[in-house]
N, CA, C and O of each residue as an XYZ file, in Angstrom:
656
protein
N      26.102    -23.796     74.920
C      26.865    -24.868     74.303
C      28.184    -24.314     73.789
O      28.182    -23.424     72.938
N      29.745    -25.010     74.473
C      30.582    -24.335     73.599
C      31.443    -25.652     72.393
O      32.534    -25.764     71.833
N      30.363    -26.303     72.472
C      31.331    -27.824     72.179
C      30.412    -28.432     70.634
O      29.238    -28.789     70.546
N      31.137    -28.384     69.911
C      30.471    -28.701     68.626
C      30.353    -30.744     68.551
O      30.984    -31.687     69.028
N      29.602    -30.623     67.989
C      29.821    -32.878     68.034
C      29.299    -32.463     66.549
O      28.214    -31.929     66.322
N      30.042    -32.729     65.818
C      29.820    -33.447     64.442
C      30.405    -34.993     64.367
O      31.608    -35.234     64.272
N      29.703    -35.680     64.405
C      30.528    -37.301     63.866
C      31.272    -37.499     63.254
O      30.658    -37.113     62.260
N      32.452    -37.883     62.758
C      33.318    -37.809     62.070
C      32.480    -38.907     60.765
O      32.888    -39.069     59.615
N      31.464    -39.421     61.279
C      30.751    -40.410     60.151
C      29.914    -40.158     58.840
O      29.638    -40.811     57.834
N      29.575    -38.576     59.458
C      28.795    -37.735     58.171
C      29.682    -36.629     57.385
O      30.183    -35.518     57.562
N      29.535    -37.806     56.246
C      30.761    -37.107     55.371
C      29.626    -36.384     54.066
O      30.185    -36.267     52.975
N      28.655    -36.079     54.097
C      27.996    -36.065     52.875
C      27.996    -34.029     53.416
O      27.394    -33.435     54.311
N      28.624    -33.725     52.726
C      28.017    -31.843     52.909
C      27.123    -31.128     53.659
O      27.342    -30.411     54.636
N      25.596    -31.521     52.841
C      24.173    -31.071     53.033
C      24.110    -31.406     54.893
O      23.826    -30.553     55.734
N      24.413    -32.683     55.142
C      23.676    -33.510     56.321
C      24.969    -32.529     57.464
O      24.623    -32.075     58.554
N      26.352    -32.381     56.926
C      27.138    -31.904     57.662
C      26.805    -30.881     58.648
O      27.031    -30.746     59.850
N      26.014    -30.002     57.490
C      25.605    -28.497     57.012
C      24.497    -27.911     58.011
O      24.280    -26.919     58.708
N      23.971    -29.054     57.673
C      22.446    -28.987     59.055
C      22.741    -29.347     60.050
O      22.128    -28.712     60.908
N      23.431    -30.116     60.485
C      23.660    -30.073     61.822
C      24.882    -29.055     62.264
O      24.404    -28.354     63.156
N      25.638    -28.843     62.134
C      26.481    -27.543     62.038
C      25.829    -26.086     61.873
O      26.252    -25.232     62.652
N      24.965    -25.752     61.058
C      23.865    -25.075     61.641
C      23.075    -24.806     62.925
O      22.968    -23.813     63.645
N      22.524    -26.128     62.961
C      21.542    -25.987     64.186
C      23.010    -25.781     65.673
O      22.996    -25.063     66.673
N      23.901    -26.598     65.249
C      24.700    -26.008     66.881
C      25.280    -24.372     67.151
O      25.494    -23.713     68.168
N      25.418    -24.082     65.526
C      25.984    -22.686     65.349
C      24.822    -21.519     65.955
O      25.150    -20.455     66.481
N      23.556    -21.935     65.772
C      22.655    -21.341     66.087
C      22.236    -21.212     67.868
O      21.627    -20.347     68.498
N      22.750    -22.236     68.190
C      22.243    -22.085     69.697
C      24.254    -21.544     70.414
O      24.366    -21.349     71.624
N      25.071    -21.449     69.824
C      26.362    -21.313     70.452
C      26.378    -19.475     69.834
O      27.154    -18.813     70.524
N      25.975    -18.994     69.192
C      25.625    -17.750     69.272
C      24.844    -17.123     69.798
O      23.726    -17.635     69.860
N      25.049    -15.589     70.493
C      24.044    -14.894     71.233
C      24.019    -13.419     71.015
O      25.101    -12.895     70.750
N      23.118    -12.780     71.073
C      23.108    -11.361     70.895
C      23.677    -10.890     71.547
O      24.420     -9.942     71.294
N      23.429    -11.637     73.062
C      24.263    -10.838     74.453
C      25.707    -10.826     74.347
O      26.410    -10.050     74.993
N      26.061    -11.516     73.690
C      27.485    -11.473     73.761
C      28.317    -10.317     72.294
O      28.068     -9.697     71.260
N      29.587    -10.766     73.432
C      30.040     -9.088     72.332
C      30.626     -9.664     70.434
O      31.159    -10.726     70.114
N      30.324     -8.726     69.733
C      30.185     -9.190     67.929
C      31.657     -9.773     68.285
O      31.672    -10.930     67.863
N      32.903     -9.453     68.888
C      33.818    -10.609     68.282
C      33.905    -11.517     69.123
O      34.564    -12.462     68.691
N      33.426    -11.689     70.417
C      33.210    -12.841     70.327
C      32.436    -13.741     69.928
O      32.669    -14.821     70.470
N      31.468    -13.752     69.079
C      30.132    -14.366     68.337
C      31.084    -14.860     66.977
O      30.937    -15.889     66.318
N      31.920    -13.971     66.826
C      32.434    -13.630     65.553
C      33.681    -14.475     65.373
O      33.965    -14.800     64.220
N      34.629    -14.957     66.586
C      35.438    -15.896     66.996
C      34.811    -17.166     67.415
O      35.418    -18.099     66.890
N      34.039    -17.480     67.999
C      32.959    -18.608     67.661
C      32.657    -19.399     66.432
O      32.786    -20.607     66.232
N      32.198    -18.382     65.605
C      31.520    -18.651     64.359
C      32.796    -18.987     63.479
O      32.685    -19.774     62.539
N      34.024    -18.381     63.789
C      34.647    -19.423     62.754
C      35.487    -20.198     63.395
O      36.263    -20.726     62.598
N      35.699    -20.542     64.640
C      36.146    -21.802     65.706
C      34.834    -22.984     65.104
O      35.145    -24.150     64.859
N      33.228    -22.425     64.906
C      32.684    -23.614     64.561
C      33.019    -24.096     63.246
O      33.497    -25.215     63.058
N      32.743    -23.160     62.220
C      33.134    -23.601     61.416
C      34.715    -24.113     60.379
O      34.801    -24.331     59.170
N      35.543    -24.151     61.223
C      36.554    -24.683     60.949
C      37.139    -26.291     62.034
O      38.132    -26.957     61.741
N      36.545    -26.475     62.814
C      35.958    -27.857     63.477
C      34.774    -28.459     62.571
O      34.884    -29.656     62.303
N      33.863    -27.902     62.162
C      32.560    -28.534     61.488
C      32.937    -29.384     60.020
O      32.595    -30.428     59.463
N      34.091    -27.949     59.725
C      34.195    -28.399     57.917
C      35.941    -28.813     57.761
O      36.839    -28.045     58.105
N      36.168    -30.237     57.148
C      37.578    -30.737     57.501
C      38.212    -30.563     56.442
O      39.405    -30.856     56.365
N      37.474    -30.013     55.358
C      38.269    -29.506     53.890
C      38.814    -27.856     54.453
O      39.851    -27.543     53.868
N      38.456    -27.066     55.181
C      38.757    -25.681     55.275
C      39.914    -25.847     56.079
O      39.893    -26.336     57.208
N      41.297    -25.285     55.268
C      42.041    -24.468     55.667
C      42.306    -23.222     56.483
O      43.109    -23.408     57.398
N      41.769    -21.855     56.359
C      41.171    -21.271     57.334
C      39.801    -20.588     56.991
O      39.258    -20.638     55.887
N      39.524    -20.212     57.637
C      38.390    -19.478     57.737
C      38.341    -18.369     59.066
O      38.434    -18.652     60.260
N      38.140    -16.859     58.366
C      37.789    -15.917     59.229
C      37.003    -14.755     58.286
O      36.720    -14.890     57.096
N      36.743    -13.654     59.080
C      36.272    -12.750     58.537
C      37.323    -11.212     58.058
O      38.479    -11.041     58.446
N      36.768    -10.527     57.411
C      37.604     -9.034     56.819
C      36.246     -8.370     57.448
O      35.125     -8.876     57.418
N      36.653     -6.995     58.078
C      35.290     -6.587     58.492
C      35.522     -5.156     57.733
O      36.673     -4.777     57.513
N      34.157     -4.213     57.261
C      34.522     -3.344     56.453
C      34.635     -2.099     57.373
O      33.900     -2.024     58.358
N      35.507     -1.145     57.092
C      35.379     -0.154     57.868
C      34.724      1.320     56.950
O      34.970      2.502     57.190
N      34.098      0.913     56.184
C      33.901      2.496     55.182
C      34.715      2.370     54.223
O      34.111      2.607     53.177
N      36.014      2.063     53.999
C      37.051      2.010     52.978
C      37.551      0.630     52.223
O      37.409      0.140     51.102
N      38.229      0.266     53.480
C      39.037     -1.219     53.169
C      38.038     -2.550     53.760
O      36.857     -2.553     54.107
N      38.774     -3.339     53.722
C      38.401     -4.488     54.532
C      39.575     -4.959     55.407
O      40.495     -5.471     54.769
N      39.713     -4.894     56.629
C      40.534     -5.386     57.454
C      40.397     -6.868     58.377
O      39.501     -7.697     58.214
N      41.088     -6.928     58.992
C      41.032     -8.649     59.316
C      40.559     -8.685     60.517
O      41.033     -7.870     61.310
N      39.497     -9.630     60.998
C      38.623     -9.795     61.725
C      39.174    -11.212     62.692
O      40.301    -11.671     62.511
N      38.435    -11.667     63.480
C      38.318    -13.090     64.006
C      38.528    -14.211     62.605
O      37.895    -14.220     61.549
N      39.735    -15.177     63.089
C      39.766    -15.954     61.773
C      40.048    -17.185     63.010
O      40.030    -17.143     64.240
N      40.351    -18.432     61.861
C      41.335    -19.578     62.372
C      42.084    -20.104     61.486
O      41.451    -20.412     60.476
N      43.712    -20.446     61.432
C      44.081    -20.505     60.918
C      45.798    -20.063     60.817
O      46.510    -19.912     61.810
N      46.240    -19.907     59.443
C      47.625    -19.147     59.346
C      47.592    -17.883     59.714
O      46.498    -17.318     59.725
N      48.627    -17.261     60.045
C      48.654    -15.983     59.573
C      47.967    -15.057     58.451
O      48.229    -15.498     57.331
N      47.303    -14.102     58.427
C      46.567    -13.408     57.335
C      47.103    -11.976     56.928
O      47.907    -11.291     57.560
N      46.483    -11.680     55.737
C      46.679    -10.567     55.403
C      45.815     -9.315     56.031
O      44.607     -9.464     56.216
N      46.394     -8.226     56.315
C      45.559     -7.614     57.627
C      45.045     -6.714     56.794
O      44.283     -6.071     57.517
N      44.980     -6.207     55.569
C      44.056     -4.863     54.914
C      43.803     -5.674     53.523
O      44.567     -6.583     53.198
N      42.853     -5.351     52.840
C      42.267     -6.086     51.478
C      41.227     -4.378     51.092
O      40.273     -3.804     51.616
N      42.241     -4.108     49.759
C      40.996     -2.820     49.376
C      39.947     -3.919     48.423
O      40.146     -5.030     47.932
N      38.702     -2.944     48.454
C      37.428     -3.755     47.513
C      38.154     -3.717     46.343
O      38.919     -2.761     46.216
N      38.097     -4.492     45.504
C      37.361     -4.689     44.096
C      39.116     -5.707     44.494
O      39.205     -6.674     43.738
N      39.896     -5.627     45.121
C      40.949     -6.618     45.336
C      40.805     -7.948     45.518
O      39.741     -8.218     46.073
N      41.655     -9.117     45.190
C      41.571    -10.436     45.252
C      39.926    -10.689     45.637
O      38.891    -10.028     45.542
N      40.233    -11.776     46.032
C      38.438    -12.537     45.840
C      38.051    -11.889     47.339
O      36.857    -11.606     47.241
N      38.475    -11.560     48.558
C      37.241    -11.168     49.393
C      36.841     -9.093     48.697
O      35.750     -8.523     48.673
N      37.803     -8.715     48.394
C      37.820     -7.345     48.067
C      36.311     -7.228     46.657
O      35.284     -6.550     46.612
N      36.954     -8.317     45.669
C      35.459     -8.564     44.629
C      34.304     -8.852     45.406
O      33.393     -8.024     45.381
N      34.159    -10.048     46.205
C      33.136    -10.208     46.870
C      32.239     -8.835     47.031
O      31.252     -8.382     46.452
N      33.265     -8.315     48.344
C      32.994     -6.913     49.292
C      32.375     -6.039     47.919
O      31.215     -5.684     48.132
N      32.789     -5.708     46.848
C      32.393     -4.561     45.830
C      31.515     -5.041     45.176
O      30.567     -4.308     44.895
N      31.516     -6.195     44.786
C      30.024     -6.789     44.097
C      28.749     -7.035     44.770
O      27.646     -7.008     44.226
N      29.108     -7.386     46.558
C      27.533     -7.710     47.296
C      27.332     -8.892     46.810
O      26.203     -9.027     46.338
N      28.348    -10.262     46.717
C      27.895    -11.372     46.240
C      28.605    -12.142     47.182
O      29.288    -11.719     48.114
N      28.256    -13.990     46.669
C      29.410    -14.851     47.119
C      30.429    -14.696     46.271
O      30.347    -13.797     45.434
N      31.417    -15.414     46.310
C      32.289    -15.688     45.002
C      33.081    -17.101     45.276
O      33.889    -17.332     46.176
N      32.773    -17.680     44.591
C      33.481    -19.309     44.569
C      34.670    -19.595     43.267
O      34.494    -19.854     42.077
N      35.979    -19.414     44.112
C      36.778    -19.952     43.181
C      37.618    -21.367     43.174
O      38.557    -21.456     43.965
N      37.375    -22.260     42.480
C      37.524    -23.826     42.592
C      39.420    -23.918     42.575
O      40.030    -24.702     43.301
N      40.173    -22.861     41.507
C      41.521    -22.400     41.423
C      41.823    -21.863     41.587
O      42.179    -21.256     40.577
N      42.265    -21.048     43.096
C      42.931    -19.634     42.973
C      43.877    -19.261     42.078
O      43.998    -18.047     41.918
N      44.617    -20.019     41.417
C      46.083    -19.667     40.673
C      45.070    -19.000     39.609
O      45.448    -17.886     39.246
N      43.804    -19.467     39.006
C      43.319    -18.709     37.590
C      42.564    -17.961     38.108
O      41.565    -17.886     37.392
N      42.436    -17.092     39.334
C      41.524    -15.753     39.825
C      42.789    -14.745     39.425
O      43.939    -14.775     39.864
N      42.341    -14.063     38.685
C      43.040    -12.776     38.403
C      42.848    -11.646     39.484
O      41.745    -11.184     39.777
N      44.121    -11.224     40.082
C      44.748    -10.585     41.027
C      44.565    -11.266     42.541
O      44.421    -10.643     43.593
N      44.606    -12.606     42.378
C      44.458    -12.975     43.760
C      45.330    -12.968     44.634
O      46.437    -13.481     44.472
N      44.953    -12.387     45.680
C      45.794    -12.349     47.022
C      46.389    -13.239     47.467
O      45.663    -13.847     48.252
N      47.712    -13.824     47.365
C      48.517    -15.195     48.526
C      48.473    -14.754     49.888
O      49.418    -14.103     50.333
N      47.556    -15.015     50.546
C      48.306    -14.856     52.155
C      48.635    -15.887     52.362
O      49.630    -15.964     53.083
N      48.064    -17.107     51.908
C      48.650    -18.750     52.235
C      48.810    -18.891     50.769
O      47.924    -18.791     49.920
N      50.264    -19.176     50.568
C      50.822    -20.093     49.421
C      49.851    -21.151     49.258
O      49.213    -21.308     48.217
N      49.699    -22.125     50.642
C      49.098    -23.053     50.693
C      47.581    -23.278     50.435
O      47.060    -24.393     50.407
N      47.100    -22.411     50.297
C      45.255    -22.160     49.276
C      45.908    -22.217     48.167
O      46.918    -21.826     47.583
N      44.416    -23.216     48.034
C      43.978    -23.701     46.275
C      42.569    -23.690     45.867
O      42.228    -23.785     44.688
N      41.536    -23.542     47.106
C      40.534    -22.716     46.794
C      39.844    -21.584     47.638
O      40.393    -21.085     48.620
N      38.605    -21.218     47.185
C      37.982    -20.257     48.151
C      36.857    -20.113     47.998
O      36.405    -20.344     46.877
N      35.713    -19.549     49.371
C      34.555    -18.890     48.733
C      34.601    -17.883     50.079
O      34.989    -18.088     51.229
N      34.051    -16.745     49.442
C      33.783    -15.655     50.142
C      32.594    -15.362     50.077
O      32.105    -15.176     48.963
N      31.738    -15.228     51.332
C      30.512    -14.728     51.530
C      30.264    -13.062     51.743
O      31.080    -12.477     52.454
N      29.342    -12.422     51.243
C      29.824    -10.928     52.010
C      28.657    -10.758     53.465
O      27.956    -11.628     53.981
N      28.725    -10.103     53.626
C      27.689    -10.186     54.942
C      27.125     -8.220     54.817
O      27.802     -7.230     55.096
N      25.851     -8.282     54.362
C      24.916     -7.109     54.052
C      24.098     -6.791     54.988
O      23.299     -7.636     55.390
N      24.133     -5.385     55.579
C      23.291     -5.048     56.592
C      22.131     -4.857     56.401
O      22.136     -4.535     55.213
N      20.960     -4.819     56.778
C      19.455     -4.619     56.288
C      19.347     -3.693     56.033
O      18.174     -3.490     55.718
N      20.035     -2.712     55.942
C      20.121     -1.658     55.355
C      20.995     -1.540     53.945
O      20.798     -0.457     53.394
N      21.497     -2.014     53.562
C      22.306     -2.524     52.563
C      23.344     -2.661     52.495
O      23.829     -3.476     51.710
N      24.143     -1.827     53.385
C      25.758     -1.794     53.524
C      26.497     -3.146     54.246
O      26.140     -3.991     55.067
N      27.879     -2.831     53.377
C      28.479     -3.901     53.841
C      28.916     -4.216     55.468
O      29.564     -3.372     56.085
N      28.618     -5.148     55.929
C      29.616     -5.344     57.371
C      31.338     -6.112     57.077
O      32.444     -5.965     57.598
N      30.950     -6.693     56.308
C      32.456     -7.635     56.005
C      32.001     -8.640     55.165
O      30.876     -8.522     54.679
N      32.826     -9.810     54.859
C      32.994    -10.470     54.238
C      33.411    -11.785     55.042
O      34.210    -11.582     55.956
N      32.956    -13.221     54.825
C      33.448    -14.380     55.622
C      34.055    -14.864     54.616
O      33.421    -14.890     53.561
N      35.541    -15.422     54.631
C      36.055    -15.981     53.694
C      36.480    -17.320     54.062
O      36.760    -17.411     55.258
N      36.643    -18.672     53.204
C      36.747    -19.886     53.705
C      38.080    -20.075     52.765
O      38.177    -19.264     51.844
N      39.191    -21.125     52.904
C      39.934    -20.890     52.371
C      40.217    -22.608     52.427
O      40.121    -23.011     53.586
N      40.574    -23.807     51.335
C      40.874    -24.828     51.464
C      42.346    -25.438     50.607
O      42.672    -25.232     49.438
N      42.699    -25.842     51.138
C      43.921    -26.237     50.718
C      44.143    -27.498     49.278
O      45.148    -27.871     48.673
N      42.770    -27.834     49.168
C      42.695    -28.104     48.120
C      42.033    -27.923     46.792
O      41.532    -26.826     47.036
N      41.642    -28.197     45.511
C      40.925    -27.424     44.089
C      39.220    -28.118     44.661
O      38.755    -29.149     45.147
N      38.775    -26.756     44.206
C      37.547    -27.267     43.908
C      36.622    -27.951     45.610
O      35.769    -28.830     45.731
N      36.995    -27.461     46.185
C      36.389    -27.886     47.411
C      35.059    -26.987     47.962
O      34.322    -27.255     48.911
N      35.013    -25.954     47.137
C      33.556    -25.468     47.416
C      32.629    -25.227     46.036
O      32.924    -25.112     44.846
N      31.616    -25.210     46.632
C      30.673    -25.375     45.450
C      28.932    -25.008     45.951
O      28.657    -24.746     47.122
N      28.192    -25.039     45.165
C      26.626    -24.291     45.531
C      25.854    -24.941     47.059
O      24.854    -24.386     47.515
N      26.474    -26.158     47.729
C      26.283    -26.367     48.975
C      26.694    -25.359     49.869
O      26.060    -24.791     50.758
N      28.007    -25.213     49.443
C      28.315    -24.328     50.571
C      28.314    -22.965     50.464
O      28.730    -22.138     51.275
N      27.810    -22.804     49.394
C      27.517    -21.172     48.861
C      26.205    -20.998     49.782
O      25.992    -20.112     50.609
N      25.523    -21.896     49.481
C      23.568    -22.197     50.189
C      23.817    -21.846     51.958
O      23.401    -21.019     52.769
N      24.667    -22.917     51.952
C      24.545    -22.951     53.430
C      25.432    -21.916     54.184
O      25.043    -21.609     55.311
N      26.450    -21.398     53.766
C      27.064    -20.174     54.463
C      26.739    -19.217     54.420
O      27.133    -18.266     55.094
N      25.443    -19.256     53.113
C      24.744    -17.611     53.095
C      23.705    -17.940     54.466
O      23.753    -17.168     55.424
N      23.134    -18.669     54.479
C      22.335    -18.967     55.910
C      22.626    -18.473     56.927
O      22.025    -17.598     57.550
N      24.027    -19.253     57.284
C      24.939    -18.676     58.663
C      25.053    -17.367     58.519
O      24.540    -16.819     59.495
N      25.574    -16.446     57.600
C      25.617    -15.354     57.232
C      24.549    -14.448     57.661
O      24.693    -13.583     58.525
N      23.251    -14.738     56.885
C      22.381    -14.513     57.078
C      21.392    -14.683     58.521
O      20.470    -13.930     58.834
N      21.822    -15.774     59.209
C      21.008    -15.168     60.548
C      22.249    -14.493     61.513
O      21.946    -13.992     62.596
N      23.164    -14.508     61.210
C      24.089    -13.643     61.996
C      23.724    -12.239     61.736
O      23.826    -11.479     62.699
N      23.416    -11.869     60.884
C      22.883    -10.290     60.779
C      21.556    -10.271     60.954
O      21.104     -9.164     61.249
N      20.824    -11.112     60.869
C      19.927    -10.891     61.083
C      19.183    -11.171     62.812
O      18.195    -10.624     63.302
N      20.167    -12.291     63.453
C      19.902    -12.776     64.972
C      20.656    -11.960     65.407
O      20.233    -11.158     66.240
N      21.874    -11.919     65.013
C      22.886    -11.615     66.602
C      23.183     -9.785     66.233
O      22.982     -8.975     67.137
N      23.578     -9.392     65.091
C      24.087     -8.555     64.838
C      23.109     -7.261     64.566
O      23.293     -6.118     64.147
N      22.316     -7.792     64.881
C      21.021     -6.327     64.511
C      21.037     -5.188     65.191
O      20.220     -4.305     64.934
């Protein structure tokens, strides 16, 4: 499947969420190579979700976080940890949901045009980091514990299906 169908009629999150799931799940494959799974995954999810501005990944290399498969503007191509919200993410091993970027202390502008964010990190079963998925919306407050729930999912069978 390379063709996502979300209805433009299901506007409720949760219902979005699950079905955007289940297609994300069969349009990924082990056989195929991590960026392209990895360019997929945020081609779906930036068709799926109509509040996201962009969305891509920072992948970790041992040090920094550098820029991965995204969609979107132009990005910032290196992010050290404990830096703006994917760098905290990356050093804490958490999500991080910020409803205002202007009141995240030291946040990164790569888009003037973000006003919110959530960053997922993505943990190997072994514990180490692989990267970080960051979602980025152009307006306040557009993410929240739905999409914290449901992107740790995606997250989560990507390391655990495709990326093992």
């Amino acid at each position: 499947m390379e063709q996502l169908t979300i209805p433009a009629s299901i506007t409720e999150k949760e219902e979005r969420y699950s079905l955007l799931i289940r297609q994300i799940k069969s349009l990924l494959s082990k056989e195929d190579n991590v960026l392209s799974n990895l360019s997929n995954l945020t081609a779906a999810l930036n068709d799926g979700l109509d509040y996201v501005s962009w969305v891509g990944f920072y992948l970790f290399d041992g040090e920094k976080l550098y820029l991965g498969p995204f969609q979107g503007k132009a990005a910032c191509t290196e992010i050290n940890t404990g830096s703006g919200v994917c760098g905290t993410a990356a050093s804490k091993l958490e999500p991080v949901i910020v409803p205002d970027v202007s009141k995240f202390p030291g946040h990164i502008a790569c888009d003037p045009g973000s006003k919110s964010e959530i960053v997922i990190p993505l943990i190997k079963k072994d514990g180490r980091l692989f990267g970080v998925l960051d979602l980025d919306s152009a307006f306040l407050n557009s993410f929240n514990e739905t999409d914290k729930k449901n992107l740790e999912e995606i997250c989560n069978y990507l390391i655990n299906n495709i990326l093992n």
